[in-house]
N, C-alpha and C positions, 0 to 999 in steps of 0.2 A: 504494500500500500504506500502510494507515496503521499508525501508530509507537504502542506499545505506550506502556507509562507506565514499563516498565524503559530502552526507547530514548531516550525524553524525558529521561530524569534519567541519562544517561551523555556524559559531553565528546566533542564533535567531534571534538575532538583526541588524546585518548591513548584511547577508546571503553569507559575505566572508567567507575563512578559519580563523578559531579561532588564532587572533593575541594575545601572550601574556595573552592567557588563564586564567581565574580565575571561579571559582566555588560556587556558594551559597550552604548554608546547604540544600537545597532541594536536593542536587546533579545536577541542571542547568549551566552550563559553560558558559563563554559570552566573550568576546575580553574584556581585561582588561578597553581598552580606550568606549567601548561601556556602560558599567557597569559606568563610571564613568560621560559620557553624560547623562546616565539614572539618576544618581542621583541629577548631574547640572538642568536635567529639575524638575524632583520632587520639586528641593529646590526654583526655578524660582517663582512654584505655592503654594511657602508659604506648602509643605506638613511635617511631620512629620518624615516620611520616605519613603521610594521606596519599590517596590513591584517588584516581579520575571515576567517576561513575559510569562512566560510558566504558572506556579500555581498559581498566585497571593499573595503567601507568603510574609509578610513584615518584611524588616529590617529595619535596624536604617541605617544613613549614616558613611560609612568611609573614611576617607582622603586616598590618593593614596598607600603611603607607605604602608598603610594596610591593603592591598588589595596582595596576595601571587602567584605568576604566580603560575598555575599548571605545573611544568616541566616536568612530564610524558608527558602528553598532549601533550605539546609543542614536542616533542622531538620524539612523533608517528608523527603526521602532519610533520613536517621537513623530516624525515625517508622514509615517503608515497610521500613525493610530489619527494625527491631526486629518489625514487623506481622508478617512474610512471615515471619521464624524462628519466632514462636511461630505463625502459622497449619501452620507443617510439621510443627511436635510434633503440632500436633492430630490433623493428618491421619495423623500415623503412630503416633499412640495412647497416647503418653504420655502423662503424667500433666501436667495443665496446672491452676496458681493460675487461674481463672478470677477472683476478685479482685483478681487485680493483672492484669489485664487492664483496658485501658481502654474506657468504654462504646463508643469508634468502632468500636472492633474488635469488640465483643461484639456491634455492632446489623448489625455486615457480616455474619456466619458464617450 
């Protein structure tokens, strides 16, 4: 079954939209604060390090600060969520600034 573009941009881990995204070297994304739970509980169980939930690849632990938002990321999800509200006005007949609408959006409809 393939994964929708709402699937893609929701964490593994809590199955929200990716808050404050961050990425492991496997290329796995995770909510920054999800990633950081995951390592509170590794460290809980006396482990060594955390492991990805998708490959099981292991890292070391890092403290928050060094942990990098992805801002691309960040900044499609913001872009798609802003899209998808003003694409519902449309479709439910409100009244829509089509000028403050951006051309991406305008060349999709």
């Amino acid at each position: 079954m393939e994964a929708g573009i709402d699937d893609i941009l929701d964490c593994p881990l809590c199955y929200m939209k990716l808050a404050d995204p961050v990425s492991l070297d496997c290329g796995h994304t995770f909510c920054k604060d999800c990633i950081l739970d995951l390592q509170a509980a590794a460290k809980k169980f006396k482990h060594k390090h955390f492991n990805c939930t998708i490959c099981m690849r292991k890292y070391k632990f890092r403290s928050s600060e060094n942990w990098s938002v992805c801002l691309p990321v960040k900044q499609l999800i913001e872009f798609l969520t802003d899209y998808k509200a003003k694409k519902r006005k449309i479709e439910a007949g409100y009244e829509v600034d089509f000028d403050a609408l951006p051309d991406e959006i305008l060349n999709s409809l």
